[in-house]
PyMOL Python script that loads the backbone (N, CA, C, O; Angstrom):
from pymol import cmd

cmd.read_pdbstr("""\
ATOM      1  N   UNK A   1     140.642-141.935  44.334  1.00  0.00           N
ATOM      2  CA  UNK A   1     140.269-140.550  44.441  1.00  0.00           C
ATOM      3  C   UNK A   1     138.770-140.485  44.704  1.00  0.00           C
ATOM      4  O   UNK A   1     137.996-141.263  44.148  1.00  0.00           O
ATOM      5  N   UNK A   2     138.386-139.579  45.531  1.00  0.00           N
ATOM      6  CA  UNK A   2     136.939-139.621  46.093  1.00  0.00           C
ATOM      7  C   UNK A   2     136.336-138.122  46.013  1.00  0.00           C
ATOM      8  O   UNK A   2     136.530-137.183  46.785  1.00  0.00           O
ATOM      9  N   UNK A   3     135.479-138.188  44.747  1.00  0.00           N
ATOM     10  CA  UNK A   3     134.693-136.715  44.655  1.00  0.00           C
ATOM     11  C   UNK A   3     133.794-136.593  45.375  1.00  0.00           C
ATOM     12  O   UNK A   3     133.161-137.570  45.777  1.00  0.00           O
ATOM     13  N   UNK A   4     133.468-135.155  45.774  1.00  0.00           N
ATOM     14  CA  UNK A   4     132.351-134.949  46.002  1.00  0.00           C
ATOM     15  C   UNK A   4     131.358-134.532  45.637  1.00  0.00           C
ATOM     16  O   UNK A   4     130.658-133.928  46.449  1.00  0.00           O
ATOM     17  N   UNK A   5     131.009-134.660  44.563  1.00  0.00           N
ATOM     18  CA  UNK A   5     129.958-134.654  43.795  1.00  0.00           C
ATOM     19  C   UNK A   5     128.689-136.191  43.708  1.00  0.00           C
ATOM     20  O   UNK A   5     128.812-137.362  44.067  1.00  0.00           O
ATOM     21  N   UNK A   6     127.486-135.388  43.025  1.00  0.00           N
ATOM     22  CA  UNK A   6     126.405-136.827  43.239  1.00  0.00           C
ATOM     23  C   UNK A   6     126.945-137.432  41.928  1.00  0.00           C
ATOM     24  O   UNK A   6     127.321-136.874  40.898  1.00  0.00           O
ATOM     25  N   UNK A   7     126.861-138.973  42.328  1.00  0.00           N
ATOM     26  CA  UNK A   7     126.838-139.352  40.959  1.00  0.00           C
ATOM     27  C   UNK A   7     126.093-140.003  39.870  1.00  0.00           C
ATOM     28  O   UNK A   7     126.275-140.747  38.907  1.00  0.00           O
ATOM     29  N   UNK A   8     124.887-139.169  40.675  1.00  0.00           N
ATOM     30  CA  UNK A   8     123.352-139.010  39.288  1.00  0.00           C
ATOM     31  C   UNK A   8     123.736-137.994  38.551  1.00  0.00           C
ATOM     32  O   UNK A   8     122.809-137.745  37.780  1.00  0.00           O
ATOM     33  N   UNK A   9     124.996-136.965  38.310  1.00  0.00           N
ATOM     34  CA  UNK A   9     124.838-135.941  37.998  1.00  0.00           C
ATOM     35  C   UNK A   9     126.371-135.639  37.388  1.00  0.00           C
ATOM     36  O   UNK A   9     126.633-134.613  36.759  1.00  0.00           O
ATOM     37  N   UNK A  10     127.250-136.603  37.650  1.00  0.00           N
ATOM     38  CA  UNK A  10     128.571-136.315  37.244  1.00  0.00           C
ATOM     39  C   UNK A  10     128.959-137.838  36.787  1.00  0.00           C
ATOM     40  O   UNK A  10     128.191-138.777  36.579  1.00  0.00           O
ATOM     41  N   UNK A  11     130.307-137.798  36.700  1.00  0.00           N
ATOM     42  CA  UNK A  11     131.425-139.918  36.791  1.00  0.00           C
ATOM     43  C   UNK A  11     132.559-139.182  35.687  1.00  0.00           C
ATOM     44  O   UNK A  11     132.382-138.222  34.937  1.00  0.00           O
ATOM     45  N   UNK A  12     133.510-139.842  35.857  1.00  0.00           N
ATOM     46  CA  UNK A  12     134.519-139.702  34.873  1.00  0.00           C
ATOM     47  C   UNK A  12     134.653-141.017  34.027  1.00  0.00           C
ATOM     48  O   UNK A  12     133.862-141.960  34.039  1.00  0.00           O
ATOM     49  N   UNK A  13     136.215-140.861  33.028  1.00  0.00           N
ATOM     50  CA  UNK A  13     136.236-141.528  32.200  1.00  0.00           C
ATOM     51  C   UNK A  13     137.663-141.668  31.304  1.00  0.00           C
ATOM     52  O   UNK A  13     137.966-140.908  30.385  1.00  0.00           O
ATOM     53  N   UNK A  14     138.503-142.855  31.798  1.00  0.00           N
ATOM     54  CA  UNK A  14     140.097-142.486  31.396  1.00  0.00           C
ATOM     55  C   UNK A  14     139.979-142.781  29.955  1.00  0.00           C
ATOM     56  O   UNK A  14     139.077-143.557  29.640  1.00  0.00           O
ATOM     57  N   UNK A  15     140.644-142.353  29.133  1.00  0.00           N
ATOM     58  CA  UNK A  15     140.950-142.120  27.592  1.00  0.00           C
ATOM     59  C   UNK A  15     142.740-141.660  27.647  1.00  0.00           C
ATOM     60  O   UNK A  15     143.321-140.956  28.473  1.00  0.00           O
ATOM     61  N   UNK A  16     143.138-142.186  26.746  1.00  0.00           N
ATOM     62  CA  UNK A  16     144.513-142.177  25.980  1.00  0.00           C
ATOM     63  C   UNK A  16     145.617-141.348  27.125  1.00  0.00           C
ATOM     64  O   UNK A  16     146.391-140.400  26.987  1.00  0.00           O
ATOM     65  N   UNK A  17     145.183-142.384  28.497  1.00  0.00           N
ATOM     66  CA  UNK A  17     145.929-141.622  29.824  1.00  0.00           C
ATOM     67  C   UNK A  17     145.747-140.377  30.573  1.00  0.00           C
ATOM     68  O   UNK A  17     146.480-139.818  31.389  1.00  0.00           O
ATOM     69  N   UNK A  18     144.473-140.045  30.049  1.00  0.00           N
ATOM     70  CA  UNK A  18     143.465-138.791  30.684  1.00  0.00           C
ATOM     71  C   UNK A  18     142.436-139.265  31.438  1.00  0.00           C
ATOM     72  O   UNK A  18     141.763-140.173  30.950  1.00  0.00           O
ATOM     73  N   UNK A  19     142.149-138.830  32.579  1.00  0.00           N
ATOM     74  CA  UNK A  19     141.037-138.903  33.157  1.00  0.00           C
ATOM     75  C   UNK A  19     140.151-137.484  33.225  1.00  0.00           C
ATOM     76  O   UNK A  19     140.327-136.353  33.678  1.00  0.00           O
ATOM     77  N   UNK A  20     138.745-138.442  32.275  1.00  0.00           N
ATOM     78  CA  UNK A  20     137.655-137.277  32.030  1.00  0.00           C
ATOM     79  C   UNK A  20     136.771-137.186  32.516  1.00  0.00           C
ATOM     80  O   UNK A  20     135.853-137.999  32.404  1.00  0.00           O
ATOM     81  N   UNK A  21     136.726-135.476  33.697  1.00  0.00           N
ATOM     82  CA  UNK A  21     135.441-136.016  34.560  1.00  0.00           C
ATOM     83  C   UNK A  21     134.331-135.079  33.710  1.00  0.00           C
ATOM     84  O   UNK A  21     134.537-133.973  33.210  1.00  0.00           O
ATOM     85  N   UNK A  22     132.872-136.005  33.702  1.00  0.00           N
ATOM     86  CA  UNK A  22     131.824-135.099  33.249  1.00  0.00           C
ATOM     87  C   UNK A  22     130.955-134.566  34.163  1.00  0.00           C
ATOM     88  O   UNK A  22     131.482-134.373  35.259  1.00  0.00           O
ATOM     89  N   UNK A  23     129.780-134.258  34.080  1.00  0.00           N
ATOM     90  CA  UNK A  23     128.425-133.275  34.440  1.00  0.00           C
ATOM     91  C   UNK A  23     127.501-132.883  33.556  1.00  0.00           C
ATOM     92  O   UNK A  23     127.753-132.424  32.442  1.00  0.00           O
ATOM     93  N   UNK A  24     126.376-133.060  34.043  1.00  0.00           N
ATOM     94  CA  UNK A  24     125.098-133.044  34.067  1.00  0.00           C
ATOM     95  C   UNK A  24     124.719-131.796  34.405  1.00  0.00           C
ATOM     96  O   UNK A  24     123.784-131.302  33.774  1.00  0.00           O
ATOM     97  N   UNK A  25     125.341-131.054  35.432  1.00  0.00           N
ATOM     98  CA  UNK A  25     125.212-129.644  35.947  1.00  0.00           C
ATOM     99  C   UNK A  25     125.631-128.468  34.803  1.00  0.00           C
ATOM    100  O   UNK A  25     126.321-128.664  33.803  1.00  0.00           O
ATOM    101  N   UNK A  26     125.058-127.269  35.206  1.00  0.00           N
ATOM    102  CA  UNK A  26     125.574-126.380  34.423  1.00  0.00           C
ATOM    103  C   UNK A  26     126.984-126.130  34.435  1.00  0.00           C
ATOM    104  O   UNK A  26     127.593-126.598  35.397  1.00  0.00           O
ATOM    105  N   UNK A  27     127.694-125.436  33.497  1.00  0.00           N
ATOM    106  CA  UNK A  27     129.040-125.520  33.135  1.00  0.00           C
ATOM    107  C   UNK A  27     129.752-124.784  34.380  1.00  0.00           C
ATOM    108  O   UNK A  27     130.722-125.291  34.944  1.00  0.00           O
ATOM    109  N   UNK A  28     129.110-123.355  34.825  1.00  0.00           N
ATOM    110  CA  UNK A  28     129.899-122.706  35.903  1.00  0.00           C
ATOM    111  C   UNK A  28     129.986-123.981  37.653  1.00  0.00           C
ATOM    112  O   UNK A  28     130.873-124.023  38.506  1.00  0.00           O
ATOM    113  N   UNK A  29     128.685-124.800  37.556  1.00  0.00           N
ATOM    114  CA  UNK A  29     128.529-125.663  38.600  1.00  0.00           C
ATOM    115  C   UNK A  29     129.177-126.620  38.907  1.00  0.00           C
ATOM    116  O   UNK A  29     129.569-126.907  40.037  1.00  0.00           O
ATOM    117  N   UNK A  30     129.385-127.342  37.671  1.00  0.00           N
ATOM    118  CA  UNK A  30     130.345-128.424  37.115  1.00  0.00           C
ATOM    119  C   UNK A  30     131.830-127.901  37.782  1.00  0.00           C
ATOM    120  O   UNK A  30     132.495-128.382  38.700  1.00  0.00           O
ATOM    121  N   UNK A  31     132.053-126.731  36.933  1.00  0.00           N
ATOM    122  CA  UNK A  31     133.777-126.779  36.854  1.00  0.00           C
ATOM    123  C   UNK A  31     133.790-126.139  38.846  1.00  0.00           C
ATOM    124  O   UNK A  31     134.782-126.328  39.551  1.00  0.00           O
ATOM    125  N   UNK A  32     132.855-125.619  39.233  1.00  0.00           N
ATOM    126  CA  UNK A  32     133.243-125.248  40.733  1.00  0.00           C
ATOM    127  C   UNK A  32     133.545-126.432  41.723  1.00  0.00           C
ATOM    128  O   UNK A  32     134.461-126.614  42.525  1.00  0.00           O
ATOM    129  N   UNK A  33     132.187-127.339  41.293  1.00  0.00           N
ATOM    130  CA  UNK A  33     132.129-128.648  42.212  1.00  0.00           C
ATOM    131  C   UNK A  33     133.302-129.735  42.020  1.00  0.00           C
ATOM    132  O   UNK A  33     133.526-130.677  42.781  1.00  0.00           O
ATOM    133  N   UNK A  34     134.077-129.374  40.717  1.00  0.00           N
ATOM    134  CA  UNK A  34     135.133-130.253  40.716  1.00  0.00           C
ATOM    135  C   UNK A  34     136.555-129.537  41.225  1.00  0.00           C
ATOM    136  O   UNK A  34     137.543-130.119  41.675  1.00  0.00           O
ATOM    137  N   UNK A  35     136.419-128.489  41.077  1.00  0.00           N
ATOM    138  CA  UNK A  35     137.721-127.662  41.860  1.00  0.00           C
ATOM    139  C   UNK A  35     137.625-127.710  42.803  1.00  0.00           C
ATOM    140  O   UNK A  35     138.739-127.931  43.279  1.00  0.00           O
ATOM    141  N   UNK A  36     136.207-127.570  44.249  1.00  0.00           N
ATOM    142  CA  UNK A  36     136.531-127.279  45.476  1.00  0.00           C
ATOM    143  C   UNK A  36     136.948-129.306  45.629  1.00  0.00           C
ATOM    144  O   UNK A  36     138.091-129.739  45.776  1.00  0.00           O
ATOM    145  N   UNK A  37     135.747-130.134  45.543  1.00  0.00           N
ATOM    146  CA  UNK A  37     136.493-131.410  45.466  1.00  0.00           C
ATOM    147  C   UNK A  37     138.165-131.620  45.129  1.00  0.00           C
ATOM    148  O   UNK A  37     138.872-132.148  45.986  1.00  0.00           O
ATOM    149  N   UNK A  38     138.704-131.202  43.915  1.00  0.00           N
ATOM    150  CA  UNK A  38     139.824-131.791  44.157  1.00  0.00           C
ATOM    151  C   UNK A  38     141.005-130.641  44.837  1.00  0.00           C
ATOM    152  O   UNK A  38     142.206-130.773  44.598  1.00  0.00           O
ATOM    153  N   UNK A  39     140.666-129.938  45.381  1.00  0.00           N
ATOM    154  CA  UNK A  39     141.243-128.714  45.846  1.00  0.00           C
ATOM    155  C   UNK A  39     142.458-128.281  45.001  1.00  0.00           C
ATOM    156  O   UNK A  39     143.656-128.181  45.267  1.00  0.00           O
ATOM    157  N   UNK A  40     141.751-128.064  43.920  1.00  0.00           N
ATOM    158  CA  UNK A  40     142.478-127.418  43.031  1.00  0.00           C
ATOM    159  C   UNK A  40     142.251-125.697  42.892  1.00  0.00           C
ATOM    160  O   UNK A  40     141.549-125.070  43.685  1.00  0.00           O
ATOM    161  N   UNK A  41     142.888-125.146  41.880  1.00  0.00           N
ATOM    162  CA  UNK A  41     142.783-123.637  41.752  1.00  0.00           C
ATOM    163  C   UNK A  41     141.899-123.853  40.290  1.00  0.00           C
ATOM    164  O   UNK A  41     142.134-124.844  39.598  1.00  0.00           O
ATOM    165  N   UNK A  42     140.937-122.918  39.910  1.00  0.00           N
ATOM    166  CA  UNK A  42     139.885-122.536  39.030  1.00  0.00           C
ATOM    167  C   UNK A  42     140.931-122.108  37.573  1.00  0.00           C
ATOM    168  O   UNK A  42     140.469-121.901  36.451  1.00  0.00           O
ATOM    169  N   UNK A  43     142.185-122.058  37.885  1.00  0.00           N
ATOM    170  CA  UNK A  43     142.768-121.371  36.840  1.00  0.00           C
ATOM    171  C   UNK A  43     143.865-122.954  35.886  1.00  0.00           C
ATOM    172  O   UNK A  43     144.719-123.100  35.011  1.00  0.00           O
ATOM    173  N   UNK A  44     142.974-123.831  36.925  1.00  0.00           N
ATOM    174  CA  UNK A  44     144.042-125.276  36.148  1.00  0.00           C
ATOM    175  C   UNK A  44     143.335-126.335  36.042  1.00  0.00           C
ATOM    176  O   UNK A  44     143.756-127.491  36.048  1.00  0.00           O
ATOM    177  N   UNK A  45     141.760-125.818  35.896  1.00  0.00           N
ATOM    178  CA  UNK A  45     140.763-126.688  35.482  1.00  0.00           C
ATOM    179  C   UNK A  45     140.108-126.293  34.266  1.00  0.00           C
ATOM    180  O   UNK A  45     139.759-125.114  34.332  1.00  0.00           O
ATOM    181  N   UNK A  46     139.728-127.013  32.862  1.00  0.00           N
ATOM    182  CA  UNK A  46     139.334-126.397  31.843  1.00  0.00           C
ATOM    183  C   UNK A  46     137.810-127.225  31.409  1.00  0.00           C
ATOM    184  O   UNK A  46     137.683-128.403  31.743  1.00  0.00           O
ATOM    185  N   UNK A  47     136.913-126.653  30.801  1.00  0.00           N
ATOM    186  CA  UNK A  47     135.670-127.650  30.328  1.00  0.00           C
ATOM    187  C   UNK A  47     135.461-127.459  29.508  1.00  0.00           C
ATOM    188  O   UNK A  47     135.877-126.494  28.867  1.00  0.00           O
ATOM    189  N   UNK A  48     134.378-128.677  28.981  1.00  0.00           N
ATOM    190  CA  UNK A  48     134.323-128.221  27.563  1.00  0.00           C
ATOM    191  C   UNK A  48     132.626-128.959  27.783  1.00  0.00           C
ATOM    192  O   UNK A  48     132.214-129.799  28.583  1.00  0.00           O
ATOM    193  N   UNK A  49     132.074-128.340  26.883  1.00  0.00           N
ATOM    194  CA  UNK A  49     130.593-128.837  27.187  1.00  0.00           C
ATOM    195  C   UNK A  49     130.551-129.631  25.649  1.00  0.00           C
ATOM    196  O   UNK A  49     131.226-129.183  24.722  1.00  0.00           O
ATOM    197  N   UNK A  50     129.664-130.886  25.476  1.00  0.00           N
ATOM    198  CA  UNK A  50     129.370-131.582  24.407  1.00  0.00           C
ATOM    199  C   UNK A  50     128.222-132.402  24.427  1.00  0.00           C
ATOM    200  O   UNK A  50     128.435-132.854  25.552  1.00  0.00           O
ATOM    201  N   UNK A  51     127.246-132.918  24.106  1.00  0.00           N
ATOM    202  CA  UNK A  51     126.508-133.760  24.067  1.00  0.00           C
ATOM    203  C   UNK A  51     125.449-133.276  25.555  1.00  0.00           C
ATOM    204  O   UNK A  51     124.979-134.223  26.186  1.00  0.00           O
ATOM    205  N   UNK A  52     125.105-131.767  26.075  1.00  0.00           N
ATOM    206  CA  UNK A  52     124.579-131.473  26.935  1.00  0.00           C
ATOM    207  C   UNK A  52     125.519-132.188  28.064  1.00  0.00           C
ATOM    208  O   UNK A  52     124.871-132.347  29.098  1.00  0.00           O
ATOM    209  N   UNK A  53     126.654-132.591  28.146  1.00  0.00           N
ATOM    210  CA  UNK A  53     127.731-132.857  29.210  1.00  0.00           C
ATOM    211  C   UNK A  53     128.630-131.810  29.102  1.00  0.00           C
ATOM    212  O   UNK A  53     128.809-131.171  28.065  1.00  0.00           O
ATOM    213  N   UNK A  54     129.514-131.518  30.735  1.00  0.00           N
ATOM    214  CA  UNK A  54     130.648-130.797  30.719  1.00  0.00           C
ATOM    215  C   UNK A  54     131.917-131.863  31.307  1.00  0.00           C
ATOM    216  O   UNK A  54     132.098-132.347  32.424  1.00  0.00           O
ATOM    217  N   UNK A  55     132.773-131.994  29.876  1.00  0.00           N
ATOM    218  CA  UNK A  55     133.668-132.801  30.034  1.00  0.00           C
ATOM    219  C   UNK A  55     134.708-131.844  30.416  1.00  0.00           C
ATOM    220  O   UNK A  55     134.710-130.719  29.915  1.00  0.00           O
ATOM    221  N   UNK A  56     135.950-132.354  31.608  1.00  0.00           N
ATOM    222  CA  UNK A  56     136.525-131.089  32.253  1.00  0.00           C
ATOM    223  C   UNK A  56     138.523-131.905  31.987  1.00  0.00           C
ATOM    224  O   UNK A  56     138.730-133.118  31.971  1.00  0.00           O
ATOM    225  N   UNK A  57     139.379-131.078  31.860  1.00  0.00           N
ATOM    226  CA  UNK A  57     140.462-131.045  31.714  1.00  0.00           C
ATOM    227  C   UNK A  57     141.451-130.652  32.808  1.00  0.00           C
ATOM    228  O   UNK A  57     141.091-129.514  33.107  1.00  0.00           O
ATOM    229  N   UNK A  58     142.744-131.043  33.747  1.00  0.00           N
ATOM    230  CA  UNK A  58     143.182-130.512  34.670  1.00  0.00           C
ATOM    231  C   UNK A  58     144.594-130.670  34.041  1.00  0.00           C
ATOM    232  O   UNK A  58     145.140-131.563  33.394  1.00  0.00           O
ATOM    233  N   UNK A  59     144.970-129.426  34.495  1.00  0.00           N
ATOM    234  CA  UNK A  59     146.501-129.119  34.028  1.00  0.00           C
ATOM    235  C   UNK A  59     147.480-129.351  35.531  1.00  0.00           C
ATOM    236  O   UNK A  59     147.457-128.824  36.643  1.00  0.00           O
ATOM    237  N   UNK A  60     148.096-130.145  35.052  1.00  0.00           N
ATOM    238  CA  UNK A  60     149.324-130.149  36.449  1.00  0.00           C
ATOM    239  C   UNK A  60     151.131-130.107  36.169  1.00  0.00           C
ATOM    240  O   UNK A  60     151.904-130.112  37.127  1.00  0.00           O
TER     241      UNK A  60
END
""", "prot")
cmd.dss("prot")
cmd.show_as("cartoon", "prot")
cmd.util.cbc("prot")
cmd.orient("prot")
């Protein structure tokens, strides 16, 4: 899978069969730049901000 995002500024991270992508960007920036990348809809992507990161969730 190939984002388009920089990756000084984002990377993911699989956990317990999840893949978790983060950001560095603000939260509205984050969750846009990973929806138009995976051409998903805004309504099946979720984030969660922690540690000044936005760790993001996709429902399928």
């Amino acid at each position: 899978m190939i984002l388009n995002i920089d990756p000084k500024h984002a990377g993911a991270l699989r956990c317990h069969g999840f893949v978790y992508f983060y950001s560095l960007k603000s939260y509205t920036e984050s969750l846009n730049d990973l929806c138009e990348s995976l051409r998903i809809e805004k309504d099946k992507a979720f984030a969660l901000r922690h540690g000044g990161q936005v760790y993001f969730t996709i429902k399928h």
